[in-house]
Each structure stands twice: as C-alpha cells, then as structure tokens.
C-alpha positions in Angstrom: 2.6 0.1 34.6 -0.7 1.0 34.1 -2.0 3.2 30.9 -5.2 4.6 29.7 -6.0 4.8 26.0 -8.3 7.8 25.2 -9.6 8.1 21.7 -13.2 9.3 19.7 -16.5 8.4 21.3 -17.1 6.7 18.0 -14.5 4.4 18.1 -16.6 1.5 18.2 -19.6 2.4 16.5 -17.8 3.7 13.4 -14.9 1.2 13.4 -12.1 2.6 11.2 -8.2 1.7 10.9 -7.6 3.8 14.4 -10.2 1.1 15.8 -8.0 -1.7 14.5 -5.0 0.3 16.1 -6.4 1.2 19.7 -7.3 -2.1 20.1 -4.6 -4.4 18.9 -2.0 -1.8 20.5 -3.6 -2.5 24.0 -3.5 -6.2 22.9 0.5 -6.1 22.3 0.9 -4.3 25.4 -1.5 -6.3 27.4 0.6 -9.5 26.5 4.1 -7.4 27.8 3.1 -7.3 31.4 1.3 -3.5 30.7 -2.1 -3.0 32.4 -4.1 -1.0 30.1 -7.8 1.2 29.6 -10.0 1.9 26.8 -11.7 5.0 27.6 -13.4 6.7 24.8 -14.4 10.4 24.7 -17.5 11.6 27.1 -16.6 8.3 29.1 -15.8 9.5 33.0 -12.1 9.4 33.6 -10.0 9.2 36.6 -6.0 10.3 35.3 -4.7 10.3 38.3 -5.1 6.3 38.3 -2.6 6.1 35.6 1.3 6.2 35.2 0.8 7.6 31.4 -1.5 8.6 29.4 -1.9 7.6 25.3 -4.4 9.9 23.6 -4.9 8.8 19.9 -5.6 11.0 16.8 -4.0 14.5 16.5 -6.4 15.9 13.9 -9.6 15.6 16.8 -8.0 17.6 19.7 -11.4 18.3 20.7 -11.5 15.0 22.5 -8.7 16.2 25.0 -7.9 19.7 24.3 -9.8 20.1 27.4 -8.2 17.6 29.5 -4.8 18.6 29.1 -5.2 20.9 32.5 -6.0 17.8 34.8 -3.4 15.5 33.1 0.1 15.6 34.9 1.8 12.3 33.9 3.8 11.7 30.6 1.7 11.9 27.4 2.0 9.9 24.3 0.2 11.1 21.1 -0.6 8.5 18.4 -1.2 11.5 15.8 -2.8 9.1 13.0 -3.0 12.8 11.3 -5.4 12.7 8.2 -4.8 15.5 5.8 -8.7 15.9 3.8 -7.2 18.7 2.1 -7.3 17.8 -1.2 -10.7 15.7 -1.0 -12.2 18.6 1.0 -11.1 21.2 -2.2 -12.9 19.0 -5.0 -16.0 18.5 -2.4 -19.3 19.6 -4.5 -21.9 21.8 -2.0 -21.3 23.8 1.4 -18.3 22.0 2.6 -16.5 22.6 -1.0 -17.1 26.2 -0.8 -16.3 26.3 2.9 -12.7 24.9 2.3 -12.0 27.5 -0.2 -13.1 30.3 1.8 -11.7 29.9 5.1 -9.4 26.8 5.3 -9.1 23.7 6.3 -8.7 24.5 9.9 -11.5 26.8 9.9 -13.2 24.1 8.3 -12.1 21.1 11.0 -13.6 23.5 13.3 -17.0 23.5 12.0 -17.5 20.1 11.2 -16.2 19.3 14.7 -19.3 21.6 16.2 -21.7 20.5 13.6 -20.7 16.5 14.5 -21.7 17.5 18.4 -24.7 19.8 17.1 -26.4 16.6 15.4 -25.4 14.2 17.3 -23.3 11.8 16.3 -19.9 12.7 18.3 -19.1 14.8 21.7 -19.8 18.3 21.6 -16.2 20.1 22.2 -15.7 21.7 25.3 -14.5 25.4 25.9 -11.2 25.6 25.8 -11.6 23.7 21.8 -13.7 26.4 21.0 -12.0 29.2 22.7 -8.6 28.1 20.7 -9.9 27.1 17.7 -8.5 23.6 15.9 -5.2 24.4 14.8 -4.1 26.3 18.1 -5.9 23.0 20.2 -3.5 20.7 18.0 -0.5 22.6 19.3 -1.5 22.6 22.5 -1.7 19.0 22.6 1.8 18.5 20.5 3.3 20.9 23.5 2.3 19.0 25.7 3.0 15.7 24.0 6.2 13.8 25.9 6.3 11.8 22.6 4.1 11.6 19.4 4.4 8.5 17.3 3.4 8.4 13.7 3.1 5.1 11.5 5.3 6.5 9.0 8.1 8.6 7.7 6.1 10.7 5.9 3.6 11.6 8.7 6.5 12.3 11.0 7.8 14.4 8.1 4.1 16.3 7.9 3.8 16.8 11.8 8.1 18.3 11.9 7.2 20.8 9.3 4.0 21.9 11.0 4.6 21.7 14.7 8.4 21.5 14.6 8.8 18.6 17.4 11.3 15.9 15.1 12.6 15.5 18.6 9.5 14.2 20.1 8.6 11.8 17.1 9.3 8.0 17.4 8.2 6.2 13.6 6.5 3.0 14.3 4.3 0.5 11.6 0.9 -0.5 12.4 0.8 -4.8 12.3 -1.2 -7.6 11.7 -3.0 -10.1 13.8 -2.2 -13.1 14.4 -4.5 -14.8 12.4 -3.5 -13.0 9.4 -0.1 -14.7 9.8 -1.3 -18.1 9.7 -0.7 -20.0 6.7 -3.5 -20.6 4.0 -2.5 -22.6 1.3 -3.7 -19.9 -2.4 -6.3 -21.5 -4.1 -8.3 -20.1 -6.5 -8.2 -16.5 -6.5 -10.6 -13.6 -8.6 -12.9 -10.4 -8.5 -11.8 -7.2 -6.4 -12.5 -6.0 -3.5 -12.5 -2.3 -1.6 -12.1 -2.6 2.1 -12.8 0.5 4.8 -15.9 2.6 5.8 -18.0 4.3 2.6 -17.0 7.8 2.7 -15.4 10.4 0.2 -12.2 10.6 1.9 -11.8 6.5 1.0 -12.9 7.4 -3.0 -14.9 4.0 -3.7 -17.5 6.2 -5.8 -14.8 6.3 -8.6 -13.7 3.0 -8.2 -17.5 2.1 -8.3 -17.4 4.4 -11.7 -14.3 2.3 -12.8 -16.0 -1.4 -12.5 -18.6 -0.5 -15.4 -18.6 -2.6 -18.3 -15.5 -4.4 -16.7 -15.1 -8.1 -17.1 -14.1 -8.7 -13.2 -16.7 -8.0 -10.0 -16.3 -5.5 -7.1 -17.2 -6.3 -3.7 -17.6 -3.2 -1.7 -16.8 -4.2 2.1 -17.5 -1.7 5.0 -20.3 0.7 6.6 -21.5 4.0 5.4 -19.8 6.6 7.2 -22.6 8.3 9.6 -22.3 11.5 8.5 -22.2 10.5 5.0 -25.4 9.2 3.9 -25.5 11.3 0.6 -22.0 9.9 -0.4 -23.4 6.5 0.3 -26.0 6.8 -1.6 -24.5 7.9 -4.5 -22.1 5.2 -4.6 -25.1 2.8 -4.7 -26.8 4.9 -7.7 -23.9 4.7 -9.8 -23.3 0.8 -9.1 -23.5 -1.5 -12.0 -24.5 -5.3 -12.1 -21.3 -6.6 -11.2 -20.6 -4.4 -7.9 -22.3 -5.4 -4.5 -22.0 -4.0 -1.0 -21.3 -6.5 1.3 -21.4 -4.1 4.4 -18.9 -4.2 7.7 -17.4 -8.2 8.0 -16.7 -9.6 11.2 -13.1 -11.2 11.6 -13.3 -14.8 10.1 -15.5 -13.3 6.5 -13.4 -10.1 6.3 -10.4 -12.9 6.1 -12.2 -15.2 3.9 -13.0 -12.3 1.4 -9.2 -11.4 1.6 -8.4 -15.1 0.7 -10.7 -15.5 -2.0 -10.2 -11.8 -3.7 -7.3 -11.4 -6.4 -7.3 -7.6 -5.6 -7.7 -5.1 -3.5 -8.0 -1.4 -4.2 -7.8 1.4 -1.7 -8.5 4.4 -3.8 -8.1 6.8 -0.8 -7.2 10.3 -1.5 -5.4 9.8 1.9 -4.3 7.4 4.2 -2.1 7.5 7.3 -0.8 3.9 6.5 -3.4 2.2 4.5 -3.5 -0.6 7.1 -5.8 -3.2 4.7 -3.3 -2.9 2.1 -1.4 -5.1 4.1 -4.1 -7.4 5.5 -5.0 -8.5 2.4 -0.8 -8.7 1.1 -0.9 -11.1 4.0 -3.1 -13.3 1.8 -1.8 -13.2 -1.5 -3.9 -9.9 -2.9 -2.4 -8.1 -5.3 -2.9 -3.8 -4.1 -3.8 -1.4 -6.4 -3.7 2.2 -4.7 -3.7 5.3 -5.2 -0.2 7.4 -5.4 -0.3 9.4 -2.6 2.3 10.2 0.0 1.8 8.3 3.0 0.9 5.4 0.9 3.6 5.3 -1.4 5.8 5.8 1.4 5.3 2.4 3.0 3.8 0.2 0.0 6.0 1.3 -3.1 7.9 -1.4 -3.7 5.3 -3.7 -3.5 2.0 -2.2 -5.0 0.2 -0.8 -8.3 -0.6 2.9 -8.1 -3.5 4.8 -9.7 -5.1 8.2 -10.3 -8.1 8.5 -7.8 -9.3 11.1 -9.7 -9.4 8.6 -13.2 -11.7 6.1 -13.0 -10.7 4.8 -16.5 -6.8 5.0 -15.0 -8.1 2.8 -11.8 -9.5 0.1 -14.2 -6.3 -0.1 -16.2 -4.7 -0.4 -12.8 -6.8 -3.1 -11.4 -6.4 -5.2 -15.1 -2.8 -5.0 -15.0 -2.9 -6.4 -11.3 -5.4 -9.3 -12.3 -3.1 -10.5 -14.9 0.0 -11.0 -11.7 1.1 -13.5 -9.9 -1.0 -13.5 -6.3 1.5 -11.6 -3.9 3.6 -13.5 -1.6 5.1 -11.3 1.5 8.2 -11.2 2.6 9.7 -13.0 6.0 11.0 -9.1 6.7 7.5 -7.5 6.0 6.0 -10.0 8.2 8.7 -9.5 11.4 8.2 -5.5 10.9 4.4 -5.6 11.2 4.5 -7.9 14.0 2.0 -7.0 17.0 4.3 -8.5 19.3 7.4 -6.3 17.7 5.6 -3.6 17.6 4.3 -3.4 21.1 8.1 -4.2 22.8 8.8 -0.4 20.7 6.2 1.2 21.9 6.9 0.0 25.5 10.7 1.4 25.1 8.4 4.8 23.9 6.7 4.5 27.2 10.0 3.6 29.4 11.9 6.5 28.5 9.6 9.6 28.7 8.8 8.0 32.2 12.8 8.1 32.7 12.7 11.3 31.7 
C-alpha cells in the first residue's frame, strides 16, 4: 500500500502538534509494512501514484480544496479542527472587530488570503476563493471516505456541523518511544509552557500569572510567524523569574519535561493538547485550561484553570506544585501507543479501500 500525506507548506518551518502528528503517524505506518509520502502544500504531486490519499487539517481546505478534482482514490481527512472562536472574539485591533462583523468563516477566509498575500503560506487557488471557507470544508468532508478526529469531542463538533457520524473513526494521538522509557524522578521544580508563542496557546496570561510568584516559568517554543506583536508582548510583560527558552530539539525538550514539576497549557483551544501528555509521561503535574476538547481526554487526570484569570492560573499552578509528581497509568500508556495507534489507522485505511 502506498499513501501520500498532504498537509500545510508550513509544516516544518512552524512545527506545531499536527507536525508531531504527520510525522510520527507516517512512522507507525511505515513500521506496518505501509509505504508512505510527505508532501506539503505547493510541493508537485503526482495522485495517481498512490492507493489513498491522507490530507490533514480540516480548518485549512485551501491546501486541497483545489485538488479534490484530480483525486480519485479513497480519501482520509485527519480534521485536527481548531475552533479560534472564542480567542478570535476577545482579539484587541482589526481581527477583533473583523470576527464580530462578519464571522469566523468570513474571517478564516481573509486570514487565509492575507497569509498568501505576505508571504508566509500558499496563496489559495480558485476554487478556495470561488467557495469561500466554510463551503471548501464541505467539499472536502463530501468527499472524505473517512475523517478521523483525536477525540470524542471533535467528532462530536464535526457531526453537528457537517453531519457525517458515519464517516468519523475517534483515534488518540501517542507518544514516542523515547517518552516511554523509564527515567527514574529525581528532583523535580519550576513550570514550564510548551507549544509555539501565539494567542490562540494564551502564555501572555500565564506570563501575567508568574509575577511576584515564588516558582519560575520557562517558556518553550517559537513565535508564531504571523504573530510578532503577540510575541512581543509576552516578552514586555515578563518578570525576572520567566525566560524564553525558544523551540527544543528532542533530547532538551525531554530533559526540560524531566526536570519541570509543571506544566501549563493555557490554550483557549486544543484539539488534544498533545504535550499534556508528553510531559504526564515524565511525572509533570498539568495544569490546563477547562475547555472542551481538553477536558474531554485529560479530566481525570489534570488541574483546570480560567485562561482568562491570571490570578486563577497561579492558584492553579500552586495547588499542582504542592502534588505528588504524576505517575501514568499502564492503560494510558497502551492507548497512546504509536505502534497501537498506527494498526487503527491501517484498519481505517483497509476498509474504505474495501469499500
């Protein structure tokens, strides 16, 4: 069997959880026999050299909207559908205004043609801009032989929007391998924030929350391209016990999950929250904001917040210094096996090819 993987032409150069999920997806497959491409948007692409195709992220159907014509074997959708809803209603400026006025498909819309207008993604071709966003989504969910989603409450989202239950398959996101590994805990302390700056992720009010605290914040990941004023306002309001360590490679990202007694993901949304569980892998005690998609996967096991409160987020991180470091479960770490995960995926690709 061989598959091509199609995703954002940023993929790579703005690494994000769907970066983590591409590749470690290909990875699990790759090991089951399963030939498999990574071809980002813009890239040239020959479909007809593939038994299926696996386009991933729902909420940019610019990056195959286009295609969809020239595709003519089974397509699987990893939807990894963001909802910026409610950060894009309490966003200052333009945007802010923008959402209020004309929605927040309207508005997916123009940022899509202003990302291709200044550079830093693939302008969208006709057909995205003859349909608009929404209409390209339900093209592609049309078209879709299956759509997975990481959780229930995603699949719940894209059912009552695009009324497809039947095509959904729920499957978790996993861990490497050498997250799995056992590290003996050793002295544990300070907090950490782990994913790219932006306003979606919130760390300017976790930033906010960390003043006059008694505990550090590092601040791990890259400033979101289109972001630079966010960024810089997160470094503006830092106090002397925050620090940006910028993106990590592997073995440090691991190390500052090891060493860290807590980890906050502040998000205002989050498909699956996929570093929530890296660092649960290595004792971490997650505080994160109640949401959803979150809460749906992580509420037996996590601290919620308000990520609008930054006094509520400091109580939050306090009452998760003063536990035990977390120890996960022989269950938790079967589910969010690669290996697992990529044998249900395969069955995914098995039967819409049977079909």
């Amino acid at each position: 069997m061989k598959v091509l993987f199609t995703a954002r032409k940023t993929l790579f150069s703005q690494p994000g959880g769907d970066t983590q999920q591409v590749v470690k997806t290909a990875d699990a497959l790759r090991e089951l026999g399963v030939k498999v491409d990574i071809i980002l948007r813009g890239e040239f692409v020959n479909y007809a050299s593939y038994n299926l195709i696996h386009f991933f992220n729902l909420g940019r159907p610019a990056d195959i909207v286009d295609d969809l014509t020239h595709i003519t074997q089974p397509l699987v959708v990893s939807s990894i559908w963001v909802d910026y809803a409610e950060y894009d209603s309490m966003r200052k400026g333009t945007l802010g205004k923008l959402r209020k006025l004309i929605g927040k498909d309207r508005l997916e819309f123009g940022k899509t043609i202003a990302r291709g207008f200044n550079g830093t993604d693939y302008f969208p071709g006709i057909k995205y801009l003859i349909n608009g966003h929404r209409k390209s989504e339900e093209k592609i969910v049309q078209r879709a032989n299956a759509i997975i989603t990481s959780t229930k409450s995603e699949e719940k989202r894209i059912n009552h929007s695009f009324q497809c239950k039947d095509k959904i398959a729920v499957i978790p996101l996993g861990l490497p391998a050498h997250f799995w590994k056992d590290n003996p805990i050793t002295h544990k302390e300070g907090v950490i924030c782990v994913g790219r700056i932006e306003g979606l992720k919130n760390q300017l009010n976790l930033i906010k929350a960390a003043k006059n605290a008694n505990w550090s914040l590092k601040i791990i990941g890259k400033a979101a391209a289109n972001q630079q004023d966010y960024f810089e306002n997160c470094q503006a309001e830092k106090s002397s016990n925050v620090t940006f360590e910028g993106w990590l490679d592997r073995d440090n990202l691991l190390e500052a999950y090891q060493n860290a007694k807590v980890l906050v993901l502040p998000s205002y949304f989050e498909t699956f929250g996929l570093v929530a569980l890296e660092a649960m892998s290595q004792g971490c005690n997650v505080v994160m904001a109640n949401r959803p998609d979150m809460n749906a996967i992580f509420k037996n096991y996590v601290t919620f917040c308000n990520p609008n409160d930054p006094k509520n987020i400091c109580e939050k991180i306090n009452e998760a210094l003063n536990l035990p470091p977390f120890k996960i479960s022989a269950e938790q770490k079967e589910r969010h096996q690669w290996q697992t995960i990529g044998k249900q995926i395969l069955k995914v690709y098995t039967q819409v090819l049977n079909d």
